[in-house]
VEXKOLVEX-741340 format. One record per residue: x, y, z of N, C-alpha, C, O in turn; residue in one letter. Coordinates in steps of 0.02 Angstrom, whole numbers, plus 32768, in hexadecimal, padded with zeros to 4 digits. Each point is the difference from the previous one (the first is absolute). Layout:
N
XYZXYZXYZXYZA...
***
This chain:
41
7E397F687F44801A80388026804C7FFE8000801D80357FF0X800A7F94802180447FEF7FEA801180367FBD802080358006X7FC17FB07FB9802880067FD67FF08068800F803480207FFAX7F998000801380028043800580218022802A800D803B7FF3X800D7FA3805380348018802880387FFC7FE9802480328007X7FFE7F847FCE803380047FE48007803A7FC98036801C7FFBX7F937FF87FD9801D80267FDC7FF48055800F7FFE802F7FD9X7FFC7FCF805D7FEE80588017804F7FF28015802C80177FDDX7FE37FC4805A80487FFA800D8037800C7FBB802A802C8006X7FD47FB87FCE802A7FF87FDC800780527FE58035801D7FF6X7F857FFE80027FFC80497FE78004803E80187FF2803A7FF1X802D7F9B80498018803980387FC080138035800E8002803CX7FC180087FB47FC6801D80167FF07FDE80607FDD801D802AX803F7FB17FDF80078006803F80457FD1800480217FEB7FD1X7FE9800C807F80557FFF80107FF87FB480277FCD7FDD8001X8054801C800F80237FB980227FC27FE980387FD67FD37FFFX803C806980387FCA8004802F7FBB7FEF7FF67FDA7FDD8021X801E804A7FA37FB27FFF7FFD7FE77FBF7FDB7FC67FED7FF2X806E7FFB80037FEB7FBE7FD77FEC7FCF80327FCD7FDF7FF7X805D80188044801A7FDE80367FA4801480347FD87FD2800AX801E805E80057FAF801980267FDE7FD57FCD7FD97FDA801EX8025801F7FB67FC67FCE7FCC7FEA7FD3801F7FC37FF68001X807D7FD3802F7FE57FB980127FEE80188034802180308015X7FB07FBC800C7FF57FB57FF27FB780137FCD7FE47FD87FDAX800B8067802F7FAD80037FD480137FF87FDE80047FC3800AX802280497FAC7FDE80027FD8803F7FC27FBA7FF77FED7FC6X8045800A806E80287FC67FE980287FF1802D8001801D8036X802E7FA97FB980157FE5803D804880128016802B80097FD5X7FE07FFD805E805B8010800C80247FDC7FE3803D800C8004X7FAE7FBE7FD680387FF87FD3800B801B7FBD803280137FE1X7F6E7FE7800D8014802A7FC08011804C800B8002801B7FC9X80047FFA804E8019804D8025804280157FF4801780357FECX800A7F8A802880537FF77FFF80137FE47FAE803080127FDFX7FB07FD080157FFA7FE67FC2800D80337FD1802F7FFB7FD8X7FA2803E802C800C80557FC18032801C8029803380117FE2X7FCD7FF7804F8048803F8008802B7FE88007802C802C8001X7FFD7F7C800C80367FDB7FF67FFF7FEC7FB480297FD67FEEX7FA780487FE080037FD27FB480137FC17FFF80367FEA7FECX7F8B7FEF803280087FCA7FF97FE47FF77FB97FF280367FE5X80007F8C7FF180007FF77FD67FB67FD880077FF37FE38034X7FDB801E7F8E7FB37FEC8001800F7FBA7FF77FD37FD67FFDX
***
């Protein structure tokens, strides 16, 4: 689920926020911060 949130994010298709409502179901607040800070895999 990670790698499909990261890449809807990346494709614009949803925004910062909506990445961030994900955790705690469906990944974790870090990986959350992780795609919209580009952290690195």
């Amino acid at each position: 689920m990670f790698e499909f949130i990261r890449l809807q994010y990346r494709m614009g298709r949803i925004n910062a926020g909506q990445v961030r409502a994900f955790a705690p179901k469906y990944i974790t607040a870090g990986q959350a911060e992780e795609i919209v800070g580009g952290g690195a895999l």
